[in-house]
N, C-alpha and C positions, 0 to 999 in steps of 0.2 A: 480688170482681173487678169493679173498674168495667166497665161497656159502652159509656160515652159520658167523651170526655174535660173534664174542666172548663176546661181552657181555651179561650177565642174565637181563631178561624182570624184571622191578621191578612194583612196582605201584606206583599210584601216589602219595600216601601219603609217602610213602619212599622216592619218588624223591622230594618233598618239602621241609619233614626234613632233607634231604642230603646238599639242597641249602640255606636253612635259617640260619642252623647250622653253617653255614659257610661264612654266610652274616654279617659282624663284621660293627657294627655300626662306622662313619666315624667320623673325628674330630668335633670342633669346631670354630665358627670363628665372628668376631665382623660385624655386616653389619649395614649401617643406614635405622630405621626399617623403610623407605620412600620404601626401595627395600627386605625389608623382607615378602611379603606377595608371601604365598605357603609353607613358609618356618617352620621348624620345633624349637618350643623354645629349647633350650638346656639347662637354669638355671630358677626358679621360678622371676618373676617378683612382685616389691612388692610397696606399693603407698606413696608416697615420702611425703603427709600431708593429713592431713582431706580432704575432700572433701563436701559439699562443707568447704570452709577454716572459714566460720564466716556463720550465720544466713542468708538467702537470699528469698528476696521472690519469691516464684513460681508462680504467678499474676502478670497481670496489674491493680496494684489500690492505694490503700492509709493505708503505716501503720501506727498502731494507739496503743495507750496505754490504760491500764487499764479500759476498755471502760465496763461499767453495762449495759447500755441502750442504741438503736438510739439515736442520736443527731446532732447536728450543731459542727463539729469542724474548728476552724482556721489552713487550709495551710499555711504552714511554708516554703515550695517549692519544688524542684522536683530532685528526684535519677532517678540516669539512671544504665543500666549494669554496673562495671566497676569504677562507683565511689564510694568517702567514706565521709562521711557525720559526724563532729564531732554534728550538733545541737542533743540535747536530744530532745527525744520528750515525751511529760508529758500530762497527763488527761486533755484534752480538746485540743487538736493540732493533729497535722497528718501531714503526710508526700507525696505525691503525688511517685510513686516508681513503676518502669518498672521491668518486667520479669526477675529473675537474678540478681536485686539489691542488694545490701546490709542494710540490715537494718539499719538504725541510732540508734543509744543508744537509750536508756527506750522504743522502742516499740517490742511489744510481740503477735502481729498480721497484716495481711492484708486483709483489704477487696474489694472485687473483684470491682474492675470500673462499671460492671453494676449493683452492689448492694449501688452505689453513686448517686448523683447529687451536680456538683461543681457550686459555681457562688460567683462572688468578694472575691477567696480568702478565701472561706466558701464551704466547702463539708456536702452534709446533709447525714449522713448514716443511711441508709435505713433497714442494715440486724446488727444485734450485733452478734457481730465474737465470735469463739469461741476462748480460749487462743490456740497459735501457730497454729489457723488455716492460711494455704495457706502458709505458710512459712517452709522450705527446711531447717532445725536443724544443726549445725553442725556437721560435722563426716555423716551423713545419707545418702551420698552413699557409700562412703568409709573410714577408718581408717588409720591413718598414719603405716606404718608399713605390712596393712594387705597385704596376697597373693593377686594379682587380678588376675596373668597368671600363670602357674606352668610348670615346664619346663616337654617335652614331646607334648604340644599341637600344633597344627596347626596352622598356622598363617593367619585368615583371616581379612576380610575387621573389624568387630567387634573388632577383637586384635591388628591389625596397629590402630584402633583409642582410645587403653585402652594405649597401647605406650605411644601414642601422650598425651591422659590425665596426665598421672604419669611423664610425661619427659623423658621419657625412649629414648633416640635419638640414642643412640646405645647401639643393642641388638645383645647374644650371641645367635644363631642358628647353627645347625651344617650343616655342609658340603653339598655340593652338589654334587652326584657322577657322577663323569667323566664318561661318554660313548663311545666308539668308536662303530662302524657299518662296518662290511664288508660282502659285495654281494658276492658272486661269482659265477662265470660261462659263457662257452664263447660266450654263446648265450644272453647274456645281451647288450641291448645298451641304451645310457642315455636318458632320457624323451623327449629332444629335437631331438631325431633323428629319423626320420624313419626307420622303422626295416627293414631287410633284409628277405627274406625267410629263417625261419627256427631261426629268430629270434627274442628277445622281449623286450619292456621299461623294465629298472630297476625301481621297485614299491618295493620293500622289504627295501631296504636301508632307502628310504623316511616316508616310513609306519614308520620303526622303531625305527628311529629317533625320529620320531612326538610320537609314544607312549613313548618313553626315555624320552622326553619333558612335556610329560604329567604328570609323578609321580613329575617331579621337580629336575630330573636330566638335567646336560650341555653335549648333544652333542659336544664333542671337535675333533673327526676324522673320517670321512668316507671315502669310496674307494670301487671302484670295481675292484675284481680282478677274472683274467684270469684262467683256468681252470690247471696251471702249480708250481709244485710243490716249484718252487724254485722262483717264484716272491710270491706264498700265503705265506711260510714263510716267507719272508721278511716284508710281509705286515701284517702279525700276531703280529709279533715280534714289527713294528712298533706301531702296535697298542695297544698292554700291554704298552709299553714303556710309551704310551698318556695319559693311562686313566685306571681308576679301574676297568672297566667291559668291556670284549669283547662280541658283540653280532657279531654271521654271521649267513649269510644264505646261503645253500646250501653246496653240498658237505659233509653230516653226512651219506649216505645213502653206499649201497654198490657195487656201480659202480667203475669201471678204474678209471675213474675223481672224486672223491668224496673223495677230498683230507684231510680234512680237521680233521676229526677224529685223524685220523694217525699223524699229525703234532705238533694236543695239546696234544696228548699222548708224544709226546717227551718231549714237554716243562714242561708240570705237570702233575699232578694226574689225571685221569680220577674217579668220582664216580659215572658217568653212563652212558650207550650209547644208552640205550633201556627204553622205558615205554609202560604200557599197558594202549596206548590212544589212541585215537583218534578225530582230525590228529592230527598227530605228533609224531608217535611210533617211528622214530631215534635221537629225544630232545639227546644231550649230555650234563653235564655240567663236567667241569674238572678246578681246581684251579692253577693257577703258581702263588706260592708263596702267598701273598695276594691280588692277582688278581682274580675273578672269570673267567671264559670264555664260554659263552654259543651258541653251535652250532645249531643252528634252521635247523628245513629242507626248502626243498628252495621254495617250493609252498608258494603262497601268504597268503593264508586260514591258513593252519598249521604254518606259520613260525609267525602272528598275534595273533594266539589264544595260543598257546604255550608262547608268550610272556605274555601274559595278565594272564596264569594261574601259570608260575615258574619264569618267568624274573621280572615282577611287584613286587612281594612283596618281594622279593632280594634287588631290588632299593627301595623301601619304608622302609624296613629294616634300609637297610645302611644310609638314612639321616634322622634317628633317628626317623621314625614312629614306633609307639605301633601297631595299627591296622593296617595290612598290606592287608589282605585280602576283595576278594567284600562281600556284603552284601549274604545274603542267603537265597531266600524265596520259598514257595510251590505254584505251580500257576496249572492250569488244561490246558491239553492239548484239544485245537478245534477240534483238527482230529488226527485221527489214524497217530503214529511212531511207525516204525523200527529199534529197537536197533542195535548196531553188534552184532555177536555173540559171540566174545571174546574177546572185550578192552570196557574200559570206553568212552562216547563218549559226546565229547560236543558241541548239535547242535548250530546252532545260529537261536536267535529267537525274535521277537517281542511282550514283555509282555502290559499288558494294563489292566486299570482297569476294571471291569463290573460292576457297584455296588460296591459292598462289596466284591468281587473276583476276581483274576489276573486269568486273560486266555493268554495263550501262544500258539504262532503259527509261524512256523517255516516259516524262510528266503525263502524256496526255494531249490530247489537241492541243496547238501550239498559236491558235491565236492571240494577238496584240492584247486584246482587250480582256483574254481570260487569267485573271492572276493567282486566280485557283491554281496555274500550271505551275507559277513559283513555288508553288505547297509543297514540302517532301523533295526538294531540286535539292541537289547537293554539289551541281558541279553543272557546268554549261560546255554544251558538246559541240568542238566548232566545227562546222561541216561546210566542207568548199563546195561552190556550185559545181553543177552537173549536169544532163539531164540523164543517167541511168537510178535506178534505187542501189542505195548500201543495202547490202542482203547481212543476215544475221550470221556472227563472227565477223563480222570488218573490223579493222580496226581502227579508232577515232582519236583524236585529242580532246581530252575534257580539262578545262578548264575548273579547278576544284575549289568551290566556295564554302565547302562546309563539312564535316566532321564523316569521313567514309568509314561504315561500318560492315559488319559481316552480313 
């Protein structure tokens, strides 16, 4: 049994450019953009005609021509959405015309229904329009030709409906990265079972899935495996096989059973087995081939937040995100922290507004193994070692994972 680990403590910023460096963005692939939203554009999207296509008016009222003065003009009848109207309409006639219509030839405004009064076929206009008031020009929202979406952007509810305007019915996004999950350890048993003494629910595998899920990667294989050298192989092996990125937990640390180091060191490169974090100082990440493989430690706390600070933007990398990292903000601490004395440490914490100020106040006891503390977290507060306490108003960086409210 080792007593000292062989590999060099690096920091964090070395462990993200190790893993980013090496995060190779994934293909591309045609999806109908019905089931593209999450998803990352991969080509500039571009507007197939004017928009609107002809003249349209943006009122419910009556367009009208060449109009100098109120007056009495003759309705001639009625545009709706959707229709096209050859009659011209000339000085002294009008057109009765909903929301979206199309203009009829020779008119060059609309005026709004409550600036009328119709009766037999005769509208008395009440306001004198100005030329192209309340009327939608054409080309004025979009150009035939122009960018509306550029590839690299995200695809939200806003972009499936610039899709849907342009025609775009099948769009090029790239890839989705494959995830596999493997637990391990022999004191695991599945959610459904009552544990045994001296045993517990597997929550790592599910946790990690659902964060895999989250960036807008496909969990495609999970498994728990046994504390034995030659079913984890097989089950590693398996699992490269599956999918682009291996996540496990447990088993990095340096116990008898803590197999798992040692096994992706056969398969590939190791480029680190140690960080100066916290939790999480036996983070591995080691490449086979172009597969990643990321060995989490197996506490709940540490194996969640370690994903959220080197696994995430690995995965956001690879399906073709620009910004892969959380947001970044200075908030003040409620009450007195204690840094560690020598790693970086990222508590978990509930930020909020006050005013015009983020105050931040930590989950709660901040052990590994209690993940009760990620309850109610909204943001992970990174705190350089030290040995004095942050006293109440310091000011911190919090790292924001989730929705800050008042």
């Amino acid at each position: 049994m080792l007593t000292s680990s062989p590999y060099p403590m690096i920091s964090v910023v070395e462990a993200l450019d190790a893993i980013l460096s090496r995060a190779r963005v994934l293909g591309t692939v045609e999806v109908d953009f019905r089931e593209a939203l999450g998803r990352v554009l991969a080509t500039d999207v571009r507007a197939d005609e004017d928009m609107p296509s002809g003249p349209r008016s943006a009122v419910d009222g009556y367009a009208v021509s060449g109009m100098s003065e109120p007056s009495s003009l003759r309705v001639l009848g009625e545009l709706t959405a959707g229709q096209v109207s050859e009659t011209r309409i000339e000085p002294g006639a009008a057109m009765r015309i909903m929301t979206g219509g199309l203009l009829p030839p020779g008119a060059d405004a609309v005026v709004m229904v409550e600036d009328t009064s119709e009766t037999d076929s005769r509208v008395d206009i009440k306001k004198l329009p100005a030329l192209g008031e309340n009327v939608h020009a054409t080309g004025q929202d979009l150009r035939k030709g122009q960018i509306v979406l550029q590839g690299g952007e995200r695809l939200g509810p806003s972009e499936i409906g610039m899709l849907a305007t342009v025609g775009k019915a099948q769009v090029a996004v790239y890839r989705q990265a494959r995830v596999a999950v493997l637990a391990t350890g022999d004191e695991l048993v599945e959610p459904e079972q009552q544990p045994a003494e001296g045993s517990l629910r597997d929550s790592n595998r599910f946790a990690l899935m659902a964060a895999a899920r989250e960036t807008g990667a496909e969990a495609v294989w999970h498994r728990h495996g046994r504390d034995d050298r030659v079913i984890l192989g097989r089950l590693v092996r398996e699992a490269l096989d599956a999918a682009d990125v291996l996540i496990t937990s447990g088993g990095v640390s340096m116990g008898t059973r803590d197999l798992i180091k040692p096994l992706l060191a056969e398969l590939g490169e190791v480029h680190f087995g140690r960080i100066a974090f916290k939790p999480g100082k036996p983070l591995t990440f080691v490449t086979v081939g172009d597969k990643l493989a990321f060995g989490l430690p197996g506490y709940p706390v540490s194996s969640l937040v370690t994903f959220e600070v080197f696994v995430r933007p690995a995965l956001l990398r690879m399906q073709g995100h620009h910004r892969v990292e959380r947001p970044r903000v200075k908030a003040e601490l409620e009450h007195e922290l204690r840094p560690d004395r020598s790693r970086l440490e990222y508590q978990r914490a509930a930020v909020r507004w006050a005013g015009d100020r983020l105050l931040a106040r930590s989950t709660g006891a901040q052990g590994s193994s209690r993940l009760i503390s990620m309850i109610g977290a909204n943001a992970l507060l990174e705190i350089e070692p030290g040995g004095e306490p942050l006293r109440a108003g310091s000011s911190v960086t919090a790292l924001v994972t989730g929705e800050i409210l008042d």
